[in-house]
Residue, then its C-alpha position, 0 to 999 in steps of 0.5 A: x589190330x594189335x589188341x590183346x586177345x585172350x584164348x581159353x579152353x576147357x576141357x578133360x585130360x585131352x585138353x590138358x595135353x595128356x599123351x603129347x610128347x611135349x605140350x606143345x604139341x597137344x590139341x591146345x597149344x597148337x590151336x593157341x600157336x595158330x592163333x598168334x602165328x595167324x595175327x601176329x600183330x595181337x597180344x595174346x594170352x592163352x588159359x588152358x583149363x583142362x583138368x583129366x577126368x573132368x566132365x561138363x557139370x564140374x566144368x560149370x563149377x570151375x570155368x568162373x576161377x579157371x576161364x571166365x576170371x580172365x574175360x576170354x575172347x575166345x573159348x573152346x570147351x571139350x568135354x565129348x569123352x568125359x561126359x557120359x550121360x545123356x540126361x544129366x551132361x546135356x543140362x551140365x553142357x548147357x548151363x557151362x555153354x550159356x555161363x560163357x556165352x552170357x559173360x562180361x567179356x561176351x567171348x566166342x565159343x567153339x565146341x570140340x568134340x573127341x572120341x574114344x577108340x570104339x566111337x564112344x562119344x557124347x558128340x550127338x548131344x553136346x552137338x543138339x546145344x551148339x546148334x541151339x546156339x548156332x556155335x561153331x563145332x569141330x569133330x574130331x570123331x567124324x573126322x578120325x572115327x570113320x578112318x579106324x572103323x573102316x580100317x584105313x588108320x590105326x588107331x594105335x598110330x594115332x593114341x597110346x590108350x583108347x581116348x588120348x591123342x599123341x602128337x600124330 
């Protein structure tokens, strides 16, 4: 309808766009230039909140100043790789889920989950709050994970360390 639309993601280092080549090509950027590609008649602004080696709890502690200040119509959090206790990270997951979900702005959240190269991922139990929340869920590691493991894609081919994407 030509309104203005505001995409925020938050995340680690993967959200930050660590291992791309050129910005543009990180996860974010490319989900931000589907947006405006998508609905070119929106005006639309785009915060990316991804800080390397950030987990959930700190996310909590930041997404007020660096997601929510800008009432987001849509936000993506991502923090599979970087939260890595179950007990402690699924309530920091939660309580960063319901901040978002209860703002002002009442944005739509979409949870992404990622892996490192051995499958290490906190996917199932980020996955347990998306499905109390009936959010919408992307996984990169069901998709890539299974590919390396049976040894039709190199993991090499596709990141330069054992968490990072590269532009592949």
């Amino acid at each position: 309808k030509g309104e203005s639309v505001t995409v925020g993601v938050l995340g680690g280092s993967i959200t930050q766009g660590s291992c791309s080549s050129v910005y543009e090509n990180c996860y974010a950027s490319r989900f931000f230039g589907w947006w405006s590609e998508k609905f070119p008649e929106a005006d639309f602004k785009f915060v990316n909140a991804g800080i390397g080696g950030t987990n959930s709890y700190l996310g909590v502690h930041r997404v007020d100043e660096q997601v929510l200040s800008y009432d987001p119509d849509v936000v993506i959090v991502e923090f599979a790789v970087n939260d890595d206790d179950k007990v402690m990270n699924k309530f920091s997951y939660d309580s960063l889920v319901r901040k978002i979900l209860s703002h002002k702005s009442n944005p739509a959240v979409i949870l992404l989950f990622t892996t490192m190269e051995d499958g290490t991922s906190l996917q199932e139990t980020h996955k347990e709050i998306g499905t109390a929340y009936d959010l919408p869920m992307l996984s990169y590691h069901d998709v890539v994970y299974p590919e390396v493991a049976s040894g039709a894609l190199n993991w090499a081919d596709i990141s330069p360390d054992d968490i990072h994407p590269n532009d592949e």
